[in-house]
KETOR-657860 format. One record per residue: residue number from 1; residue in one letter; x, y, z of N, C-alpha, C in turn. Coordinates in steps of 0.1 Angstrom, whole numbers. Each point is the difference from the previous one (the first is absolute). Example, Ala and Ser with C-alpha at 12.3 -4.5 7.8 and 13.67 -1.06 7.14 Angstrom:
BEGIN
  resi  resn    n_x    n_y    n_z   ca_x   ca_y   ca_z    c_x    c_y    c_z
     1     A    132    -57     78     -9     12      0      9     12      0
     2     S     -4     11     -7      9     11      0     -8     11      8
***
This chain:
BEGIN
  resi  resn    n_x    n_y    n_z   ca_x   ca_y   ca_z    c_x    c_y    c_z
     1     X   -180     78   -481      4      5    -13     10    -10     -6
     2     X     -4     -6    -12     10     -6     -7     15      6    -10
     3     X      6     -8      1     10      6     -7     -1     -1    -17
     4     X    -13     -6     -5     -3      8    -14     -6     11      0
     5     X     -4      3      7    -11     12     -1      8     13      8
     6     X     16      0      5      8      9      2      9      0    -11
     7     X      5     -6     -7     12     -7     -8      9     -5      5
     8     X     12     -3     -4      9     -7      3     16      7      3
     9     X     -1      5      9     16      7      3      8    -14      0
    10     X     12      9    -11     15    -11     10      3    -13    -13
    11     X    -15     -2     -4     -1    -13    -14      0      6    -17
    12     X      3      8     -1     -1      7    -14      6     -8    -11
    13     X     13     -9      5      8      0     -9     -6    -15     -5
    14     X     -4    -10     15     -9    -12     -2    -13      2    -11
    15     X     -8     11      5    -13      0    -11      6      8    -12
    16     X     15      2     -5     -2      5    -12      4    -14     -3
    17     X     10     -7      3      1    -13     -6    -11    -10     -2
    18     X    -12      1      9    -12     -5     -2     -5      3    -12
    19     X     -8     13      1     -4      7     -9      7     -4    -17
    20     X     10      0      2      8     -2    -11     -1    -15     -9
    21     X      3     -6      9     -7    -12     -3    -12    -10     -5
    22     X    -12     11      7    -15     -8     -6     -4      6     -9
    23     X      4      9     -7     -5     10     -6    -14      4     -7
    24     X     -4     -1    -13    -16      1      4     -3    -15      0
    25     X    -18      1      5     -1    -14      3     -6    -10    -15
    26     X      5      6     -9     -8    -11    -11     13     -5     -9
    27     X      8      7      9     19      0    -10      6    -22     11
    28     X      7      3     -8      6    -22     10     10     12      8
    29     X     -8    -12     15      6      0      9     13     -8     -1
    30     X      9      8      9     15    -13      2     -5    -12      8
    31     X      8    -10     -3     -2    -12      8     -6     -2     14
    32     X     13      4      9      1      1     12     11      9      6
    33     X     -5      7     13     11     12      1     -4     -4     20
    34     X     12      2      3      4     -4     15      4     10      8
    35     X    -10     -2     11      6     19      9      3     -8     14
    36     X     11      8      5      6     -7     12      5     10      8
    37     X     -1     -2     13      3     12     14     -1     -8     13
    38     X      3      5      9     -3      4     13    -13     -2      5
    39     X     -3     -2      9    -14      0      8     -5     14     -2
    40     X    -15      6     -5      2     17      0      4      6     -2
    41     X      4     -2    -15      5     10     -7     -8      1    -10
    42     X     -9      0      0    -14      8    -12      0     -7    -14
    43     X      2    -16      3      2     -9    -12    -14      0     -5
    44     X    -11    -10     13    -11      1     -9     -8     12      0
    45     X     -4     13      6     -2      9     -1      4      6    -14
    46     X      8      3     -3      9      5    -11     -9     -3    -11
    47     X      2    -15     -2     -3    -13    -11    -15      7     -1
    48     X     -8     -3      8    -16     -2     -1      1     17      3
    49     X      4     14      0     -7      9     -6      7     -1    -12
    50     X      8     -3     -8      2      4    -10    -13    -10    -10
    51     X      0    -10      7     -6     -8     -9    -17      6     -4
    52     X     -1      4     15    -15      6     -2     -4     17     -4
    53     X     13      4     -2      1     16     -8     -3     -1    -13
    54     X      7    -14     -6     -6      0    -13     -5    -11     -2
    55     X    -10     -2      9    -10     -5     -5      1    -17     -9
    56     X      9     -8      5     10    -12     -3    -13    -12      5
    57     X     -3     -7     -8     -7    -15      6     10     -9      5
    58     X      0     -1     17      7     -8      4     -1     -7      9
    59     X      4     -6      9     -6     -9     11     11     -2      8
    60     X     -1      5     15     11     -4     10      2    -12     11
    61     X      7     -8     -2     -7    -13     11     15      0     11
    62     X     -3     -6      9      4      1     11      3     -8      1
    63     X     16    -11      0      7    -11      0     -6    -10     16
    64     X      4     10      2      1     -6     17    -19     -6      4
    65     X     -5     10     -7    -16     -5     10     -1    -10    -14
    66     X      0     -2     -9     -1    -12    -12     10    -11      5
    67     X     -3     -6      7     13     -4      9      0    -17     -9
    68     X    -13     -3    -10      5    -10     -7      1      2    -14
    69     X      4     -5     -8      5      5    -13    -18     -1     -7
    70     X     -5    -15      1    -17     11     -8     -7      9      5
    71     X      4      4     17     -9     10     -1      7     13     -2
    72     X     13     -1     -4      7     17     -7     -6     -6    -17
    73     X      2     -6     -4    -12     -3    -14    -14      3     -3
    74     X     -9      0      9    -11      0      2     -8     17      4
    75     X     18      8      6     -6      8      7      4     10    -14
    76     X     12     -3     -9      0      6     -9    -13      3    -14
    77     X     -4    -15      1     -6      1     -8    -15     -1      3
    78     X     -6      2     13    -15      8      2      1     17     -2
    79     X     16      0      2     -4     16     -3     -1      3    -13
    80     X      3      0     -9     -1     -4    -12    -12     -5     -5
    81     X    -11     -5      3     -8     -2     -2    -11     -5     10
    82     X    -11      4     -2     -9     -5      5    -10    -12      2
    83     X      6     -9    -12     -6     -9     -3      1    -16      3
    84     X     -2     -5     15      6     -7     10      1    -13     -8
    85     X    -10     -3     -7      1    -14     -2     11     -3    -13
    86     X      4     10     -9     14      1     -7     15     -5      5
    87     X      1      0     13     14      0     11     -2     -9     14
    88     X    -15     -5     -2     -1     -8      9     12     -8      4
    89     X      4     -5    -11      7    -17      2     20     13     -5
    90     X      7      1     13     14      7     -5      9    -10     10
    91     X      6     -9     -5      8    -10     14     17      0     -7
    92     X     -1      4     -9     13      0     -7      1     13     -8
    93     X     19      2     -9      0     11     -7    -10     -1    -11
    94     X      0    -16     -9     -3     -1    -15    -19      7      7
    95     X     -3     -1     12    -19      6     -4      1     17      3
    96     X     11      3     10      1     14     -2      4      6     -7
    97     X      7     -6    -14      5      5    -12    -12      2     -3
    98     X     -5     -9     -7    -13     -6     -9     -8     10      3
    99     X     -4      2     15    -10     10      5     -1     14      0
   100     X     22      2      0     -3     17     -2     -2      0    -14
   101     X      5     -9     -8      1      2    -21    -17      5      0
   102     X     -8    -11      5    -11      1     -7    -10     15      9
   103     X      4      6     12     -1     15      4      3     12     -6
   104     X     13     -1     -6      5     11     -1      3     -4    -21
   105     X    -10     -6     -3      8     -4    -15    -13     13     -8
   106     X     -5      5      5    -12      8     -6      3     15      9
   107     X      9      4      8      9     11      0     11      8     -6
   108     X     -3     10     -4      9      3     -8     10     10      3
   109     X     -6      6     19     13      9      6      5     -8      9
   110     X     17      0      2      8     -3      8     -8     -6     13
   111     X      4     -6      5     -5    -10     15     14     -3     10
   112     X      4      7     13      4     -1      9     -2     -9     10
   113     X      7     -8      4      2     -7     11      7     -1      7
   114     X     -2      6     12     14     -1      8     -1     -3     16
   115     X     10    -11     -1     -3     -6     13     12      5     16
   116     X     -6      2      5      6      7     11      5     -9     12
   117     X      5      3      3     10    -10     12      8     -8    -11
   118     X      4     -2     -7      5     -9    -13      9    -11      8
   119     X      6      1      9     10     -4     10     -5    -15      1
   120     X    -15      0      4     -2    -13      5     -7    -11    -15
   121     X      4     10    -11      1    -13    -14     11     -7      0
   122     X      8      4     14     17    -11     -6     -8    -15      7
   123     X     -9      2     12     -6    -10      5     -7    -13     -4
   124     X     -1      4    -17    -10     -5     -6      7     -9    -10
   125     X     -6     -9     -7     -3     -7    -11     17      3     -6
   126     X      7     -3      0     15      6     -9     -8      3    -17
   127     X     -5     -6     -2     -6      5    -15    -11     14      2
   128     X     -2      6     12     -9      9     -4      1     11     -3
   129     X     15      6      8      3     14     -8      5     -3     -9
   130     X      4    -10     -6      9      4    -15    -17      0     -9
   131     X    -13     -9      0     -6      2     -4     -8     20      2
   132     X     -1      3     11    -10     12      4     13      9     -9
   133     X      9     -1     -2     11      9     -5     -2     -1    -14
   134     X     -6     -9     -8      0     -1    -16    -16     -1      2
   135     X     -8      3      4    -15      5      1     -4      0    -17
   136     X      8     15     -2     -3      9    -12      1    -14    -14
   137     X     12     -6      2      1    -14    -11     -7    -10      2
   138     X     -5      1     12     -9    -17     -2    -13      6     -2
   139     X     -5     12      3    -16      1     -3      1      5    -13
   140     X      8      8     -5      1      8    -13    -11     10      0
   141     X      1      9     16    -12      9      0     14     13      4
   142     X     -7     10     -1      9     14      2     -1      5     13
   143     X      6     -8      7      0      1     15     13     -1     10
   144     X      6      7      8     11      0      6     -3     -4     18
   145     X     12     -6      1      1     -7     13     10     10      9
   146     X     -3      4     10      2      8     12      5     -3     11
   147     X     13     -7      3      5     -4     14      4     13     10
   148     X     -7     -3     11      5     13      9      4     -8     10
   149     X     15      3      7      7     -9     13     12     12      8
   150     X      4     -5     10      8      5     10      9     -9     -2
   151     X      4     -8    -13     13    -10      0     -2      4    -17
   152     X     20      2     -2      5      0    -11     -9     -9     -9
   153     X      2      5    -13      0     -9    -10     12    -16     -1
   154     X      6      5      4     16    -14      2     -8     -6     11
   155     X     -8     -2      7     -4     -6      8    -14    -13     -7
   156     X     -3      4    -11     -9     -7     -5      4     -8     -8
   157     X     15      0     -2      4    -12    -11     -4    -18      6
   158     X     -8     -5     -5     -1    -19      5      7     -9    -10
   159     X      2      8    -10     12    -12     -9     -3     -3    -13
   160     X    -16      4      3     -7     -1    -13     -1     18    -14
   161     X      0     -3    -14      2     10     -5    -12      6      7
   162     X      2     16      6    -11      9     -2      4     11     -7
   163     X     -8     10     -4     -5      8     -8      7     14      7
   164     X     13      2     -5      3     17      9    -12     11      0
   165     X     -1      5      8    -12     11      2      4     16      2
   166     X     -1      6     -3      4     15     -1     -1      5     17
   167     X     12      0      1     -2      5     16      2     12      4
   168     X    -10      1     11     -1     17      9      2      0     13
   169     X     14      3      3      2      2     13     -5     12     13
   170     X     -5     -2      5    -11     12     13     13      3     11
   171     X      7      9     -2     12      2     13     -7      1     12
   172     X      7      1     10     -5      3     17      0     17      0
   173     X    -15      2      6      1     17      1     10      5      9
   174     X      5     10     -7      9     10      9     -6      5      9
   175     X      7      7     10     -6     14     11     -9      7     -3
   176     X      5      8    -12     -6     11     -7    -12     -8     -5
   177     X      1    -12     -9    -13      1     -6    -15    -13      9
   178     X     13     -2      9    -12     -6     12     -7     18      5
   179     X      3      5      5     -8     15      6     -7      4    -17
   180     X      4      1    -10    -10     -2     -9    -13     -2     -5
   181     X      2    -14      1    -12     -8      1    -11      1     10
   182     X     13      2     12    -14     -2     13     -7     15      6
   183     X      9     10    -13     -7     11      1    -16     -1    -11
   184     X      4     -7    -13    -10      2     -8    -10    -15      8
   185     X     -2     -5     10     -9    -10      4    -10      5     10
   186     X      9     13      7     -9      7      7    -11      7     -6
   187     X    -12      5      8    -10      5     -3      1     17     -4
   188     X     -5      2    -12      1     18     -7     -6      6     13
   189     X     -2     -1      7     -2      9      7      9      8     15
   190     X      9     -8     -2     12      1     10     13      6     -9
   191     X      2     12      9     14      9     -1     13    -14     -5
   192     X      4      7    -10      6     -9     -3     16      0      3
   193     X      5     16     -2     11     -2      8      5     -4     13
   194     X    -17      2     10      0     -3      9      3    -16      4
   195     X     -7     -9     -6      2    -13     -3      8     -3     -4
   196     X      9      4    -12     12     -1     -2      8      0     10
   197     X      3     11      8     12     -1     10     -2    -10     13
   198     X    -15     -3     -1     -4    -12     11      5    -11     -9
   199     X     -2     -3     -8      5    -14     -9     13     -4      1
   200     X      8     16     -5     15     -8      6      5      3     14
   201     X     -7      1      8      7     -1     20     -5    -14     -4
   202     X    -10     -8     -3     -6    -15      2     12     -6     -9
   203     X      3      3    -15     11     -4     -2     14     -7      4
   204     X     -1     13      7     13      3      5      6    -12     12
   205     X    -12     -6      5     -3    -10     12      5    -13     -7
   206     X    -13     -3     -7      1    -11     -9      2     -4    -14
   207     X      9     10     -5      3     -4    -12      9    -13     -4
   208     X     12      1     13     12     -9      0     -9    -17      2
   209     X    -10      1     10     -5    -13      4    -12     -5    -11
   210     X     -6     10     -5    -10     -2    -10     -1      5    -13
   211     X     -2     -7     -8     -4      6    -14    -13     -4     -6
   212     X     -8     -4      4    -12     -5     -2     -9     10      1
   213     X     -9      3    -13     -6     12      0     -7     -4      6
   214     X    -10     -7      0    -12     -5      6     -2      3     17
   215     X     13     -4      5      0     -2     13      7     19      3
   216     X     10      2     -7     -1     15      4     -9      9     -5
   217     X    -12     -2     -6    -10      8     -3     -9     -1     14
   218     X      0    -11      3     -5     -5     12     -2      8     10
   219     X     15     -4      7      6     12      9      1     15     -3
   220     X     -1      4    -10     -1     16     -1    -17      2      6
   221     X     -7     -4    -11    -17      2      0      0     -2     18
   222     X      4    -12      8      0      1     11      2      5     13
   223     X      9     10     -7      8      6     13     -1     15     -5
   224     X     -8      7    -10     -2     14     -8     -7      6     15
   225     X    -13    -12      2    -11      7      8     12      5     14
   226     X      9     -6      4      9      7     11      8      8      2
   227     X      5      3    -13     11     12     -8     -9      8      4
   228     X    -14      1     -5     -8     15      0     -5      3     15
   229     X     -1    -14      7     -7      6     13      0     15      3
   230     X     13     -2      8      4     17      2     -2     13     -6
   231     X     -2     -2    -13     -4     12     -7    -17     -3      1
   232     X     -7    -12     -1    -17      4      3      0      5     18
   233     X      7     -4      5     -1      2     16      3     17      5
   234     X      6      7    -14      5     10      2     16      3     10
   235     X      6     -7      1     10     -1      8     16      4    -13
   236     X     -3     -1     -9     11     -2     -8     -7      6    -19
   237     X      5      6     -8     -3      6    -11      4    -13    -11
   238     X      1      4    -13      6     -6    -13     18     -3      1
   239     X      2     15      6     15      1     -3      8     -3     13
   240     X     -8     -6     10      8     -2     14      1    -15     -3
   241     X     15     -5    -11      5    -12     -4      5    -10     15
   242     X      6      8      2      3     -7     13    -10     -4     11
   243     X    -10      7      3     -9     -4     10     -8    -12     -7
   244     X      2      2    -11    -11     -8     -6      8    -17     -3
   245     X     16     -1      2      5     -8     -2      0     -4     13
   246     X      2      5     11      5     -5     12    -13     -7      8
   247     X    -14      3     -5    -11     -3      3     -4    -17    -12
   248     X      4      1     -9      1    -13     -9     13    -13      0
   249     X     12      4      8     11    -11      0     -4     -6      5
   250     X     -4     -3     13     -4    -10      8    -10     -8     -7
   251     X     -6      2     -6    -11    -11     -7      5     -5    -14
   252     X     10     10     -6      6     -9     -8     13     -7      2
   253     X      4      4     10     10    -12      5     -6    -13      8
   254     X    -10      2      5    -13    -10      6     -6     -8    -12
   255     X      1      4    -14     -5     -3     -8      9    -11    -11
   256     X      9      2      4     16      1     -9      4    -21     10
   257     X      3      1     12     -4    -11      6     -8    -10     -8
   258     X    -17      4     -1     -6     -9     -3     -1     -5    -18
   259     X      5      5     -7      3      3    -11     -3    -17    -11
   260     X     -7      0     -6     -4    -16     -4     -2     -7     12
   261     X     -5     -1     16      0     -4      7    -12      1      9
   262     X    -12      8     -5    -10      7      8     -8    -11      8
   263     X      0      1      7     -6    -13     10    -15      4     -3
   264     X    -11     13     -1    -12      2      0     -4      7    -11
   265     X    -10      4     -3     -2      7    -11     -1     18     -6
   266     X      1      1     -6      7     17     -4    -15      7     12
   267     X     -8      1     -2     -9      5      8      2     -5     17
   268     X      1     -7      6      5     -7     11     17      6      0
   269     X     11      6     -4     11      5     -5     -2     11      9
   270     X     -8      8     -5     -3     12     -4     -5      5     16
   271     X    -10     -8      3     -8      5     17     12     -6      8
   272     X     10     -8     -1      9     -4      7      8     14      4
   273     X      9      5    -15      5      8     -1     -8     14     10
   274     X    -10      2     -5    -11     11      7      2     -4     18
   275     X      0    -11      7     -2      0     10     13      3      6
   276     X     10     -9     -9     10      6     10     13     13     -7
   277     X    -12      8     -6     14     14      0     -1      2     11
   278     X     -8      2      9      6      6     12      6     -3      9
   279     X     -2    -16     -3     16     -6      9     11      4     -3
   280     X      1     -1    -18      9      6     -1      8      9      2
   281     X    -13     12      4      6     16      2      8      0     13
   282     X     -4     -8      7      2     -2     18     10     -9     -4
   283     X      5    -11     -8     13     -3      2      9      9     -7
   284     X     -1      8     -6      6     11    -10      5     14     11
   285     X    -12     -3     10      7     14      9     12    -11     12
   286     X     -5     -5      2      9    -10     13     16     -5     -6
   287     X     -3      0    -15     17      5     -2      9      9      1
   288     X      7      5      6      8     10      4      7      6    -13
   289     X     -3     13      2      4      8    -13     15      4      1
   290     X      6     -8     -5     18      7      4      7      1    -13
   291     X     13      9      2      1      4    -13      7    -11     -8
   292     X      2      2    -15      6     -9    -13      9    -11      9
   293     X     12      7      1     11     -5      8      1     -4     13
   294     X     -8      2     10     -1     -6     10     -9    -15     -1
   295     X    -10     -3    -10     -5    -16     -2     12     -5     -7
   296     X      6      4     -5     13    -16     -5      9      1     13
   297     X      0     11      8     12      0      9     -9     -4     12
   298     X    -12     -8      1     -3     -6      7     -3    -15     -5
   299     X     -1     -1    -12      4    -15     -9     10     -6      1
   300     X     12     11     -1     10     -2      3      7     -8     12
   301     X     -8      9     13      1     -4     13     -7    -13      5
   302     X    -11     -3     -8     -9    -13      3     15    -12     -9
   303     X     -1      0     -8      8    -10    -11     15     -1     16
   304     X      4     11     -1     14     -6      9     -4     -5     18
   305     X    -10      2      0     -5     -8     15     -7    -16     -8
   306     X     -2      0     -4     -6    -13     -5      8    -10     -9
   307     X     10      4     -8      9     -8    -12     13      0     10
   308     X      7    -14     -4      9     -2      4     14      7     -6
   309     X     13      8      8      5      8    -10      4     -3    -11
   310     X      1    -12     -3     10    -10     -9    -11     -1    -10
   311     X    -11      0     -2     -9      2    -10     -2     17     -6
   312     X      7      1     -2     -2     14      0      4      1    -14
   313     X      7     -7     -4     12      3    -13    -13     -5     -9
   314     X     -2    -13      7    -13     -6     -9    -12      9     -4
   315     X     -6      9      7     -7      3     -3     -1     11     -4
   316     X     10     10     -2      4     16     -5      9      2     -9
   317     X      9    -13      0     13      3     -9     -6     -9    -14
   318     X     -1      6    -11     -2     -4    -16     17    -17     -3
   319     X     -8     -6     -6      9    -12     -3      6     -6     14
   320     X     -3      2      8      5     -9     11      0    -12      3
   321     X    -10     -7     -7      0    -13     -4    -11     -5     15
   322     X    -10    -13     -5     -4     -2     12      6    -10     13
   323     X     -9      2     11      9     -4     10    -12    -14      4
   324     X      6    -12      3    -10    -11      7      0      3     15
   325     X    -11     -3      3     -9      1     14      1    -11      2
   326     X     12     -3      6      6    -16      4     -4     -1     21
   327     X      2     -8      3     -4     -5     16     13      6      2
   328     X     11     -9     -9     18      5      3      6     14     -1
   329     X    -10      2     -7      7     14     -6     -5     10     12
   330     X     -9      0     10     -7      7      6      8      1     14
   331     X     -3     12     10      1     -2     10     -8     -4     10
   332     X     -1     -5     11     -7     -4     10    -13      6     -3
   333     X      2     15      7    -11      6      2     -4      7    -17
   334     X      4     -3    -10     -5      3    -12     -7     -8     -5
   335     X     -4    -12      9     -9     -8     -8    -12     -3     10
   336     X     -7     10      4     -7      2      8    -10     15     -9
   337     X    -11      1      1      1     13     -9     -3     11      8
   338     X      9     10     -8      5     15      7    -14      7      4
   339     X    -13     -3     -3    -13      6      2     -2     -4     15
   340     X      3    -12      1     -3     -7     13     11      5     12
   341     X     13      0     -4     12      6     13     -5     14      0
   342     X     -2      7    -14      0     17      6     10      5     -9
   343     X      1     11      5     10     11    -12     13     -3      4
   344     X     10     -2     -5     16      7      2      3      3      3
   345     X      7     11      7      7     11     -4      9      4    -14
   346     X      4      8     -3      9      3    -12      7     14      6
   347     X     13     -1    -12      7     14      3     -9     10    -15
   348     X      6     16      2     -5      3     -8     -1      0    -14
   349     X     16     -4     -5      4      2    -11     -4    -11     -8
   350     X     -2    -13      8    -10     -9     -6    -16      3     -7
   351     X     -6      8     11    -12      6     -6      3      9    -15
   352     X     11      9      5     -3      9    -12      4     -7    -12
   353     X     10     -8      3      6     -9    -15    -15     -3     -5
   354     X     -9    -10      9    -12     -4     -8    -10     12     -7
   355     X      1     10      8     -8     12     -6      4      2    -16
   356     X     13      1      0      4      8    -11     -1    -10    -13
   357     X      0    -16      5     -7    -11    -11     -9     -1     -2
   358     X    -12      6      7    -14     -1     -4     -8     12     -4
   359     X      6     13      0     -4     12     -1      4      3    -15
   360     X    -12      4     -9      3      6    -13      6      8      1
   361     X     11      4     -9      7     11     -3     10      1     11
   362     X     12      8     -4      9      3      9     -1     12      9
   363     X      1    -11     14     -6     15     12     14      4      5
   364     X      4     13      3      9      3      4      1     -1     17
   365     X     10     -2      9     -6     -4     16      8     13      3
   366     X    -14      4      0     -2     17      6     -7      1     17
   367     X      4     11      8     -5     -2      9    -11      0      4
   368     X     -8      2    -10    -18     -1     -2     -3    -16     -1
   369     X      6     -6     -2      0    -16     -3      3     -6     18
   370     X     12      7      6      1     -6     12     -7      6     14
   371     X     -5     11    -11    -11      5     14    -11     -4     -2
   372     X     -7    -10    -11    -11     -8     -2      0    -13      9
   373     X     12     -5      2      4    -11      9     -6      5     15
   374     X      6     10      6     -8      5     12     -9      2      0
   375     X    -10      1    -13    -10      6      5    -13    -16      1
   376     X      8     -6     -8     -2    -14      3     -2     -7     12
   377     X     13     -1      6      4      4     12    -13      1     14
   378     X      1     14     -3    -10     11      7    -13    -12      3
   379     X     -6      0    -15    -14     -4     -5     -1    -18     10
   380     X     13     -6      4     -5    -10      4      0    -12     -5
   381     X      3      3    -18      6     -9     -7     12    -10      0
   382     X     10      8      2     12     -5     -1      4     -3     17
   383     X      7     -5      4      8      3     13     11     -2      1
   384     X     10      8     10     15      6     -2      5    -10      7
   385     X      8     -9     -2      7     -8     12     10      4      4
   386     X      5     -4     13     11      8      6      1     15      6
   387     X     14      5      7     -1     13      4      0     12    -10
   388     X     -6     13      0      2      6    -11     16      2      3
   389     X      7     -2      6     17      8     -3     11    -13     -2
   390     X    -10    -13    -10     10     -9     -4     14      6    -10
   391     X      5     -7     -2     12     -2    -10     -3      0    -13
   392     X     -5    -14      4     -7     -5    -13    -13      8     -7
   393     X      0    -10    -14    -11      6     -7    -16     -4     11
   394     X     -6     12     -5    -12     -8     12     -9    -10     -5
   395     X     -5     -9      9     -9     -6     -6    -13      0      4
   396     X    -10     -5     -8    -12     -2     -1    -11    -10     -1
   397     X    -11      1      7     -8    -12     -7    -12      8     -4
   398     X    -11    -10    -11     -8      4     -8    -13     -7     11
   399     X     -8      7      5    -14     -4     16     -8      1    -12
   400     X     -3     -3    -13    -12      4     -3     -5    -14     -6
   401     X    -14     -2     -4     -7    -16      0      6     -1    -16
   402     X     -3    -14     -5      0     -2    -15    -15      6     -3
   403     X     -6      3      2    -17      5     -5      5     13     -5
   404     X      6      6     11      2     15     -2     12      5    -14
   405     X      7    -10      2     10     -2    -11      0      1     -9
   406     X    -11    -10     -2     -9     -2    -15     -4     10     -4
   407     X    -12      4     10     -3     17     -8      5      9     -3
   408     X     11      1     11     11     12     -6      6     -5    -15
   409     X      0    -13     -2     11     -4    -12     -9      1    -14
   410     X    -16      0      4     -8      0    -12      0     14     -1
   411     X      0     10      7     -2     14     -2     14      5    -11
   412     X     10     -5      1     11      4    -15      2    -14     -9
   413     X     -9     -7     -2     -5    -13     -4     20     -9     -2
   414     X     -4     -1     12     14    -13      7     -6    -12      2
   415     X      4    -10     -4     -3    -16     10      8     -3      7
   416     X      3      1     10      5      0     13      3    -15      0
   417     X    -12     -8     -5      2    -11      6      9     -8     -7
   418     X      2      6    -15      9     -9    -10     14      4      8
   419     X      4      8      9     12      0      4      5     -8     21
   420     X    -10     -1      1     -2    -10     14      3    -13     -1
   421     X     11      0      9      8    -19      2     -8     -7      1
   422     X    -13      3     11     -8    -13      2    -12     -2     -8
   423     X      0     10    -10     -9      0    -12      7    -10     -9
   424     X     11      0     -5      4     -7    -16      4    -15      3
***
């Protein structure tokens, strides 16, 4: 389904400026009028329904595949006519003047031209946009010139007078009116609230990393068939949001990785994804379910078996300034890496200091906090060094692998590794 034949959410304010502009077609067109945006943001979309709502004689050529200046001449002016042996001979401006005058001089509604990619006319001829820009003056026909680019207008100045052009700026879609659009792209036959609230969990993933509609229309349409599994499987309803989310992260964080990156193709993607949810589910159970505060108070306990204490400031304390990873600056056995000797020991209050720097929000150290430690403890995780009837604070070391680490640290989405000495 196209996006003429749904309309246009999100662009109203672009096609009234359009609109406003060509007004009927037998009235003079303005010269030249310049629309500029972002990658996907509904520049030529926009342009070419409006043009084709009312019914506008125009012609769209494609900078980039015209990759030499006669054949963006040639391609303009076969469309325009049919009559090959008229435009045979176009190797300069003075025959594609000559050629559109004598096309369009027995027309008497408005004629659009508008060339898309515009970006790669700086490449050309320094005389050719200031000529394609005074079109309407050299042919003396009632026809307007159309630059569409992803670069300012200030970016087209070469030194020569050109022709200012009425410009239309395309913003970058918001949140709201990205789930908009990629609600009215879907098919009428799908719940639409329902799709809606699937639109923004995928959102919610990739909004920060992507704004490219194209590529997040992509991924929704791609990953819809997996949201629903569960409810065709019968396992899960409409309104069971959560099952339905906890059955889709994994493939959009699987998805999220490969992001402008896809090594195979969307159908090859897709049987990939199919083969291994169920590895997935089986690495999903093999992670140990423990509660909120016992994974950073075992992040916690990995970071101080592994970082040297004197790095610590560096990596928890705000403005500390950074520290060089000098031969000199190092101890003996610090320059050896801590993966390869083994864990540490540490005292406690080293651990908890780091807890309380990486844990959102302020936790109070309640005895629910230090009876998570034992139960830590207990589990085989942690280990108690020394007699239990020291003096001292007790200490501990952290027995668990960096694999296991990881996953605990992706489960409250931590990177572990951006805080590891023999990582930076």
């Amino acid at each position: 389904m196209s996006v003429e034949e749904v309309g246009l959410p999100a662009r109203q304010k672009q096609v009234q400026q359009l609109t406003t502009l060509f007004h009927h077609p037998s009235h003079s067109a303005v010269p030249s009028i310049f629309i500029y945006g972002h990658s996907s943001t509904g520049k030529s979309v926009t342009l070419s329904h409006v043009l084709k709502t009312r019914k506008l004689t125009h012609v769209i050529v494609n900078c980039v595949e015209c990759y030499t200046t006669s054949l963006l001449f040639l391609e303009v002016l076969r469309s325009f006519s049919s009559n090959e042996e008229s435009i045979w001979k176009c190797d300069n401006m003075n025959d594609f003047v000559r050629n559109l005058r004598k096309i369009l001089s027995k027309s008497e509604e408005a004629v659009y031209i508008v060339f898309d990619k515009a970006e790669s006319l700086r490449d050309r001829n320094v005389n050719i946009l200031p000529a394609i820009m005074n079109l309407q003056e050299l042919t003396s026909c009632n026809l307007c010139v159309i630059l569409v680019s992803e670069l300012p207008w200030e970016k087209f100045y070469n030194g020569i007078g050109i022709r200012d052009p009425f410009i239309i700026f395309f913003p970058d879609y918001t949140k709201e009116e990205l789930v908009e659009v990629l609600c009215h792209l879907q098919s009428p036959d799908t719940d639409l609230d329902f799709y809606r609230h699937y639109v923004t969990m995928v959102l919610a993933v990739f909004f920060l990393a992507c704004r490219d509609l194209r590529e997040l229309r992509h991924l929704a349409e791609m990953n819809f068939s997996i949201y629903k599994e569960p409810i065709e499987k019968g396992v899960a309803t409409v309104n069971d949001k959560h099952k339905l989310w906890k059955n889709l992260e994994p493939h959009l964080r699987s998805a999220l990785q490969k992001l402008y990156m896809r090594e195979v193709s969307s159908d090859e993607w897709e049987k990939l994804q199919s083969k291994s949810s169920e590895t997935a589910l089986v690495k999903r159970q093999n992670i140990v379910e423990l509660p909120f505060y016992s994974k950073f108070i075992l992040i916690s306990a990995y970071l101080a078996s592994y970082n040297p204490a004197k790095t610590d400031r560096r990596f928890f304390v705000k403005n500390a300034g950074k520290m060089k990873r000098t031969a000199h600056s190092m101890k003996k056995d610090e320059k050896k890496s801590a993966h390869l000797r083994g864990p540490h020991a540490f005292p406690l209050d080293r651990m908890m200091a780091i807890f309380y720097s990486i844990v959102d929000g302020r936790v109070p150290p309640t005895a629910n906090i230090f009876a998570q430690i034992s139960s830590l403890v207990s589990l085989r995780f942690l280990s108690q060094i020394g007699h239990e009837d020291q003096i001292d604070s007790p200490r501990y070391k952290c027995i668990v692998s960096l694999e296991f680490i990881t996953n605990i640290a992706k489960t409250v989405n931590f990177e572990i590794i951006r805080y590891l000495f023999d990582f930076v």
